[in-house]
C-alpha positions as CSV (number, residue, x, y, z in Angstrom):
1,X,-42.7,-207.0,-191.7
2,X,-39.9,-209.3,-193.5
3,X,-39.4,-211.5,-190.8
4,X,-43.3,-212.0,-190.4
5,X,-43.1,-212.5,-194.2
6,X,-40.0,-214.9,-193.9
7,X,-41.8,-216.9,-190.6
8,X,-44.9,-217.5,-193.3
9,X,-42.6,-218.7,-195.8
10,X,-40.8,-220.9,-193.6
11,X,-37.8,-219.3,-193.9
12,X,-35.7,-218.9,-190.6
13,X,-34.5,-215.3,-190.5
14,X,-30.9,-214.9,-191.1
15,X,-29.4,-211.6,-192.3
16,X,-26.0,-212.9,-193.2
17,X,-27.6,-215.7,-195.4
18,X,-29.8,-213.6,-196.9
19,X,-27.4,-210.9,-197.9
20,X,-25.3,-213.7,-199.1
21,X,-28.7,-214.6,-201.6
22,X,-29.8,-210.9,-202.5
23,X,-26.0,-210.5,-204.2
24,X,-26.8,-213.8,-205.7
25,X,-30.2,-212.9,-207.2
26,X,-28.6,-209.2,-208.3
27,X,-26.0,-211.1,-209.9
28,X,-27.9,-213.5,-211.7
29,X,-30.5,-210.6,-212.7
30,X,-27.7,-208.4,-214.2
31,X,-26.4,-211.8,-216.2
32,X,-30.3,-212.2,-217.6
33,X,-30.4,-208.6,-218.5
34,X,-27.1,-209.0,-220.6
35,X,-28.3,-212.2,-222.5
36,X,-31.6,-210.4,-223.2
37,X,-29.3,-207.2,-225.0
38,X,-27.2,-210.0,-226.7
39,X,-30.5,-212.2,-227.8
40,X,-31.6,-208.6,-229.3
41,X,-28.5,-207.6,-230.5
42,X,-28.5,-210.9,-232.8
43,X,-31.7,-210.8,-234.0
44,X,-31.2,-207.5,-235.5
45,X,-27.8,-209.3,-237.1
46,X,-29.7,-212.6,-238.4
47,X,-32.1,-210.0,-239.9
48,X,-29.3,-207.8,-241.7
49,X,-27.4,-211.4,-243.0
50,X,-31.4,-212.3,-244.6
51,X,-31.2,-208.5,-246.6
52,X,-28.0,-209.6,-247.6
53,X,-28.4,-213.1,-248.2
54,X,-32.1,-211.9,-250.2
55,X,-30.2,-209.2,-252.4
């Protein structure tokens, strides 16, 4: 079913490339997932300096 999948898409079927891009996409997912923790994690601190800054 993948290689049917990758013939539709055009993509010739090549296991050591595509290993090579699943890491890559894994890798670049687990980056995104630690900037979205940060982004929230810094929100929650620009919210405690505004209580501060508003007492």
């Amino acid at each position: 079913m993948q290689e049917k999948l990758l013939e539709q898409l055009q993509i010739k079927y090549n296991p050591n490339d595509n290993k090579v891009i699943l890491e890559k996409v894994k890798s670049n997912d687990e980056k995104l997932d630690k900037l979205e923790k940060l982004e929230e994690k810094l929100e929650k601190l620009e919210k405690l300096l505004e209580e501060i800054r508003a007492k």
